[in-house]
C-alpha positions in Angstrom: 116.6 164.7 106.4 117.3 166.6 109.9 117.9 164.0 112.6 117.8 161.3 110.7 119.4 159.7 107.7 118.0 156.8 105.0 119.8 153.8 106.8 118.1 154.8 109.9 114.6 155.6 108.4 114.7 152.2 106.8 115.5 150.6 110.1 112.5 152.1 111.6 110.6 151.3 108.3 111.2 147.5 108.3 110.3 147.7 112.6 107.0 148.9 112.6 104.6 146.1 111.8 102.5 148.3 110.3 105.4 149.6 107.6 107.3 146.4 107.5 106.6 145.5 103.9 106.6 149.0 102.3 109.3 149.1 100.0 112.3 151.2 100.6 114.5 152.8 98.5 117.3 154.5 99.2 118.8 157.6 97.3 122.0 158.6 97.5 125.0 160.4 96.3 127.3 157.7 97.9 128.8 155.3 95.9 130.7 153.2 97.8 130.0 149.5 98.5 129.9 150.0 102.3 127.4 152.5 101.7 125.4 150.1 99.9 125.5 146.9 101.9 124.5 149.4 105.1 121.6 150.2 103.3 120.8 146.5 102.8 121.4 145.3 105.8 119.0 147.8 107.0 115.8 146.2 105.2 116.4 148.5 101.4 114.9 146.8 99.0 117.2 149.0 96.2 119.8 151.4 96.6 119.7 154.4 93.7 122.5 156.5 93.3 122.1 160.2 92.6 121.9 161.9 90.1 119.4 159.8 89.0 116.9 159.2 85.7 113.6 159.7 86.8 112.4 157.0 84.7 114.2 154.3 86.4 113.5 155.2 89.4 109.5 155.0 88.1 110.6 151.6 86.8 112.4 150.6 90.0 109.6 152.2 91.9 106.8 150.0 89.8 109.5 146.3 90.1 109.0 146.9 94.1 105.2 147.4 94.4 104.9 144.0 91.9 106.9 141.9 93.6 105.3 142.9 96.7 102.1 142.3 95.2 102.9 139.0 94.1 104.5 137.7 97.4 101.5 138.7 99.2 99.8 136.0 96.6 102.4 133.4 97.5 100.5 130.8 99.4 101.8 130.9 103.4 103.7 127.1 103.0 106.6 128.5 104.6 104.8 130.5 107.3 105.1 127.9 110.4 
């Protein structure tokens, strides 16, 4: 990506109100645990190395949208 790189788009992702609970993914040929944990601590939801199977990303992909679905049913308790 020209200009700006998946940590950074996921950043911008999780600030945007209107973007904040997409889920992000990141894929990447970097292996390396600091690679990962930047990607968390930038609001990923998953980190997928490449190359990858196309499945499990589709599987991955499918995990993400369901567990957002479900927390959007999780009654607002915690919300105060």
């Amino acid at each position: 990506m020209p200009g700006l790189d998946g940590i950074a788009l996921a950043r911008k992702i999780r600030a945007a109100p209107p973007t904040a609970e997409v889920p992000v993914l990141l894929l990447s040929a970097r292996e390396e645990v600091e690679a990962k944990l930047a990607g968390f601590e930038a609001g990923a939801d998953d980190y997928v190395h490449k190359p990858f199977d196309i499945q499990e990303l589709h599987a991955r992909i499918e995990l993400h949208l369901r567990l957002r679905a479900q927390q959007r049913q999780l009654p607002r308790r915690w919300s105060s």
